[in-house]
N, C-alpha and C positions, 0 to 999 in steps of 0.2 A: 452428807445427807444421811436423817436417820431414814433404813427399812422401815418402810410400812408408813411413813408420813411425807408430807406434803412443806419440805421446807425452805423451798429456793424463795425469792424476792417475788416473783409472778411467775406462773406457771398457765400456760393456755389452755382451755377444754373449747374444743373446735365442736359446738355439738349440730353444726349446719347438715343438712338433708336429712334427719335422724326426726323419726316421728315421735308426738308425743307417745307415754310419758318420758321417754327414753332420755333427752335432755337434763330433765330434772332428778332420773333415776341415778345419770352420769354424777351432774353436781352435786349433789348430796351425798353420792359415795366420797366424792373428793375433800369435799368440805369435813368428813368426818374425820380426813389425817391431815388439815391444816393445823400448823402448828403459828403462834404469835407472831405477827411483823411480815406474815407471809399473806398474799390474795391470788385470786383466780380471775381470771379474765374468761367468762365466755365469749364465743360468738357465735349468735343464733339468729335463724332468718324473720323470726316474728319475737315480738316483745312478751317473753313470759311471766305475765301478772300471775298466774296463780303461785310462781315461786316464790315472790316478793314476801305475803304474810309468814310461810315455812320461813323464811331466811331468818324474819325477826321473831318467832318465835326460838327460832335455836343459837339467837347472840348473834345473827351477824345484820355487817350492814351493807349496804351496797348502792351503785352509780349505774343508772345504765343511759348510752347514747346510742341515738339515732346516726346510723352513719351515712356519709356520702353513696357509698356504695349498696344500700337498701339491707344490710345486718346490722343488727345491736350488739351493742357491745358492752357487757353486764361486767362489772368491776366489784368481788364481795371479798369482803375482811372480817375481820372480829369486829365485832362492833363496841368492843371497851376500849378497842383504839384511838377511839374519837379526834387523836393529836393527828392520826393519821392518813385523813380522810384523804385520798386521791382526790388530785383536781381535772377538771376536764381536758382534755386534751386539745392545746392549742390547732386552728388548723393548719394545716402542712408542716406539724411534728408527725412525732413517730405515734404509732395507737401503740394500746396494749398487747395488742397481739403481736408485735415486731419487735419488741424485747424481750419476750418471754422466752427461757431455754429452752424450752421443748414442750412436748405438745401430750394431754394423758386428756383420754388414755387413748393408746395408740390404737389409729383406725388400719 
């Protein structure tokens, strides 16, 4: 992994009980050291519409599900990936947050 970027396959930002803006303060730090072929899985307990137009102004794209368990689960990549757009997550697979190595930033 390079210092100072964001290069595993997903990497999780847990941004639950964390008032606004703080969520969006978190991913946007992170997205600034995403490097290509890599995304972020948030998980937050309300649907953050206002992140969505920032995401597509700064190139990315992103998925978000409404889960069983009453959090979303926001999936953002580059968005010239287009080849590589996550699919949803069948149910009673694994989410994104259960294959992720670890968890930034740390709470």
């Amino acid at each position: 992994m390079t210092p100072g970027r964001v290069d595993q396959a997903a990497q999780l930002l847990d941004a639950r009980g964390l008032e606004p803006p703080e969520p969006m303060v978190r991913v946007l730090a992170v997205l600034a050291l995403l490097v290509p072929r890599a995304r972020i899985c948030m998980l937050i307990e309300r649907e953050p519409g206002p992140l969505y137009p920032i995401l597509a102004e700064r190139g990315f794209a992103f998925r978000t599900e409404a889960r069983a368990d009453m959090l979303y689960e926001v999936t953002i990549w580059h968005a010239h990936e287009s080849g590589r757009v996550p699919a949803p997550t069948p149910p009673g697979h694994a989410t994104c947050s259960e294959p992720c190595h670890s968890s930034w930033p740390p709470r």
